[in-house]
C-alpha positions as CSV (number, residue, x, y, z in Angstrom):
1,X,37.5,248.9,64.3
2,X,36.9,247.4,61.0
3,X,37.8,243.4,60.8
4,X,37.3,241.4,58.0
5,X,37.6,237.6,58.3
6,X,39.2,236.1,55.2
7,X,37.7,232.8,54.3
8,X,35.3,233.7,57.3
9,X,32.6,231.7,56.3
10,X,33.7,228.7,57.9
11,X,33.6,227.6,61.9
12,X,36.2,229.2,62.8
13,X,35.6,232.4,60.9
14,X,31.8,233.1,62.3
15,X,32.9,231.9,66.0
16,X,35.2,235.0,65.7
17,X,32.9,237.3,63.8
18,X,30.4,236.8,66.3
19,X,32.8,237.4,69.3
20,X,34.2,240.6,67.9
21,X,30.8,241.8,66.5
22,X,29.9,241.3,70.1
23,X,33.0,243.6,71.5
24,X,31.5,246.4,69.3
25,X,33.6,245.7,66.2
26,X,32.3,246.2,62.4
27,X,33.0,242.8,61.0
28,X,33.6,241.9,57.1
29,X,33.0,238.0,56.4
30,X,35.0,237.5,53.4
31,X,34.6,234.7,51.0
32,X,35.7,233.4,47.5
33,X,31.9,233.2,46.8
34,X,30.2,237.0,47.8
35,X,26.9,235.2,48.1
36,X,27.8,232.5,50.5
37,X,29.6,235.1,52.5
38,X,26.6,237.5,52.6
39,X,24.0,235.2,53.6
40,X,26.6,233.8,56.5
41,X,26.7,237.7,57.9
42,X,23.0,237.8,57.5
43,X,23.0,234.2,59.8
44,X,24.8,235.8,62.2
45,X,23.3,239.2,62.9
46,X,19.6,236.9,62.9
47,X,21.2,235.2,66.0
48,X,23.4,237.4,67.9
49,X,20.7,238.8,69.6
50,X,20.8,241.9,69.4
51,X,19.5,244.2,67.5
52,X,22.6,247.0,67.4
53,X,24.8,243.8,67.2
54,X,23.4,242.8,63.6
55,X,24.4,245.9,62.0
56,X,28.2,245.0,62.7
57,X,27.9,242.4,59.9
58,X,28.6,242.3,56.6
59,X,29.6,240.2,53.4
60,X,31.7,240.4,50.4
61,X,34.4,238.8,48.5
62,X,37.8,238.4,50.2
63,X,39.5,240.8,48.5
64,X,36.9,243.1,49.5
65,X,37.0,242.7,53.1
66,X,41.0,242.4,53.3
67,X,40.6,246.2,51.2
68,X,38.4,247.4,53.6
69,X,39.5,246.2,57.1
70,X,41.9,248.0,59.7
71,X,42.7,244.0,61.0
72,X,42.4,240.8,58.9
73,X,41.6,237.4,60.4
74,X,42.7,234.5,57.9
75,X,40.6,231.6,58.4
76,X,41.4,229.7,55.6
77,X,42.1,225.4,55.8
78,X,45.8,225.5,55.5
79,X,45.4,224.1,52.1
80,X,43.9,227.4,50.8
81,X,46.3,229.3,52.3
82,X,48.8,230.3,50.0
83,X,46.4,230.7,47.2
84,X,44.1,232.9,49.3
85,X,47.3,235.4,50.1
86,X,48.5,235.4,46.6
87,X,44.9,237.1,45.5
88,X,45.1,239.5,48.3
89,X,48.3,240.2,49.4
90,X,48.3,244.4,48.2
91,X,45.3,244.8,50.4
92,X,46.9,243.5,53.4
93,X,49.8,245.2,52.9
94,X,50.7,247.5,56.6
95,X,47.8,246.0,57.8
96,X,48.3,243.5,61.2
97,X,46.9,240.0,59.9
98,X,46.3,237.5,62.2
99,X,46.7,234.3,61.0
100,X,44.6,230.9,62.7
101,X,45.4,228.9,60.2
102,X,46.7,225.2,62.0
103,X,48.0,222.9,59.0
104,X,46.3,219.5,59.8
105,X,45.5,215.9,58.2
106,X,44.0,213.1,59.0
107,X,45.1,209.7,59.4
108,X,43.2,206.9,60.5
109,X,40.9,209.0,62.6
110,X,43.8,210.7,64.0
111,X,45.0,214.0,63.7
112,X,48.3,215.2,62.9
113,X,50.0,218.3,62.5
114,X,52.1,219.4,59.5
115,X,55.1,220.8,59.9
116,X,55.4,223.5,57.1
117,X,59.4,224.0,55.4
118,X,59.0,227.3,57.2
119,X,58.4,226.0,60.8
120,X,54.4,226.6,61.0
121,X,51.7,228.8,58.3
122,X,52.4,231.6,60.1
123,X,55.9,232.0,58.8
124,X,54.9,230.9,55.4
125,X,52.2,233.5,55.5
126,X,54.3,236.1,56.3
127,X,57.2,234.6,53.6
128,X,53.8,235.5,51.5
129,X,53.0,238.9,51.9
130,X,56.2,240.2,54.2
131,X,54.9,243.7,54.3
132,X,51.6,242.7,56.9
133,X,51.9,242.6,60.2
134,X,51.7,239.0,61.4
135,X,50.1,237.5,64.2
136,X,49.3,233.8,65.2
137,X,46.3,233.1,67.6
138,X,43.4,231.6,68.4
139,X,44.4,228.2,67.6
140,X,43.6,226.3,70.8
141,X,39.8,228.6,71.3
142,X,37.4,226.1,70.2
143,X,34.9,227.7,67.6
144,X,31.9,226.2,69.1
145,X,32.1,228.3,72.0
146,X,33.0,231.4,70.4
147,X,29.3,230.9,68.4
148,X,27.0,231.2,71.4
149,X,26.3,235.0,72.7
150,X,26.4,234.9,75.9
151,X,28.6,231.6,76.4
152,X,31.7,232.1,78.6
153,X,34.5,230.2,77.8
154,X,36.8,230.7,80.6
155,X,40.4,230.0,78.2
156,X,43.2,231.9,76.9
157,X,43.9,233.0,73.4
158,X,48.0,232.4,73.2
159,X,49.2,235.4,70.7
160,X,52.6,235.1,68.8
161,X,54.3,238.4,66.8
162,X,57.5,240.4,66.6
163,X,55.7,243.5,66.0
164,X,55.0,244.2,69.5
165,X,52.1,246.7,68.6
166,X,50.4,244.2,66.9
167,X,50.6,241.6,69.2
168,X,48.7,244.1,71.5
169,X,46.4,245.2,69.7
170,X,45.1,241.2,69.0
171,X,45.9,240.7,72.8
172,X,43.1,243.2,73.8
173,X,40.8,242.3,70.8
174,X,40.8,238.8,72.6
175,X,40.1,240.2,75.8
176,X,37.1,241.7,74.9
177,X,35.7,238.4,74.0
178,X,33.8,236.7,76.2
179,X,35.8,234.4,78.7
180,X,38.7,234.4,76.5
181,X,42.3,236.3,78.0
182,X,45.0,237.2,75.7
183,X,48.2,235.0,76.8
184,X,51.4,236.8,74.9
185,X,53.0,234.0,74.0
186,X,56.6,235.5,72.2
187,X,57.8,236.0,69.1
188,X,56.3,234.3,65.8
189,X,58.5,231.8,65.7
190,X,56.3,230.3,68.3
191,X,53.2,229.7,66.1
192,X,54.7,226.3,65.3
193,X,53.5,225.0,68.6
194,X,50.2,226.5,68.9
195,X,49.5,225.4,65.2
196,X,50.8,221.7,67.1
197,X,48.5,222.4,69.9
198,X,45.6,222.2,67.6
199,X,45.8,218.7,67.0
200,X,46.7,217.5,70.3
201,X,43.1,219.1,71.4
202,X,41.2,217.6,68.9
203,X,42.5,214.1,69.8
204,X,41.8,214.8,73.0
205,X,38.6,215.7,72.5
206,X,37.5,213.0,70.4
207,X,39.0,211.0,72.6
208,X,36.6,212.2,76.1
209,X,34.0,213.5,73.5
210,X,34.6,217.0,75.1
211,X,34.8,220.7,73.5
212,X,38.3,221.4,75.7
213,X,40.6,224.3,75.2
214,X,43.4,225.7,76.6
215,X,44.5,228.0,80.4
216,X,47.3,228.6,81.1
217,X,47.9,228.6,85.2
218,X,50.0,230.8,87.4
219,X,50.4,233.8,85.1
């Protein structure tokens, strides 16, 4: 499968392009600036590895990698967001898009979510371009593990939709991943607490000086 990560050149965005590179997966890391995003695939096929591995990376501009990808990852800070969409919305068109985008700031060395007039970014996203398929996921999968081949992260990836397809098709893209388990976790409306979830990790975190994440238990 062909996935590009839009705005990919970030934490986030290489923790994924690694895992799914990983799984077998042709990965586009897409960027604003085509250089940046080129020398970031050419970072990450130097230390996945393996040698077959590499050639599952590649670089361009976003607009490239949303026109050439079968799924989209949009890894954008929130504040990027609509911007982002706006400049490639006709290339995601039909296409399923997950979105990991968790709208954060910080105050006083804490972290707090905001609440977007649509409920969470994964409803304004899809207010954005309404003919992709949305999915929210990934928010609560810490990037740092998803970076190391070979690192297990024993976690779940909680997957929102209402295209049911969709959210199947991310649900096994995150179970190929190593130590991660697809959770499906309902309808979109739903993103607005794993976007909420984001911040209440990283406070924790800071707080025990830890790299948690998320199981859920008797499922």
């Amino acid at each position: 499968m062909n996935i590009g990560l839009i705005g990919g050149t970030g934490p986030e965005g290489r923790g994924l392009a690694m895992q799914l590179a990983l799984a077998g997966h042709t990965v586009i890391i897409g960027s604003r600036d085509e250089g940046r995003a080129i020398e970031t695939a050419r970072e990450l096929a130097a230390t996945c590895g393996s040698e077959q591995v590499a050639g599952n990376f590649s670089g361009g501009t976003n607009i490239s990698a949303a026109a050439q990808c079968e799924v989209a990852f949009l890894t954008v800070p929130y504040s990027g967001m609509l911007a982002t969409l706006h400049s490639i919305g006709r290339q995601l068109r039909g296409k399923i898009c997950v979105n990991t985008v968790a709208p954060l700031e910080f105050v006083s060395g804490q972290v707090r979510g905001i609440a977007p007039p649509t409920g969470s970014a994964a409803e304004e996203a899809e207010r954005e371009v309404p003919e992709a398929r949305w999915v929210a996921a990934f928010h609560t999968v810490p990037a740092r593990g998803l970076l190391r081949p070979g690192s297990r992260l024993n976690t779940d990836a909680l997957v929102c939709s209402n295209d049911e397809e969709a959210l199947k098709t991310v649900i096994g893209l995150a179970d190929e991943m190593q130590g991660i388990r697809g959770v499906n976790a309902g309808m979109l409306e739903n993103a607005r607490y794993l976007e909420g979830a984001t911040a209440l990790l990283i406070n924790i975190n800071r707080i025990y000086g830890a790299h948690g994440s998320m199981k859920i238990v008797g499922i």
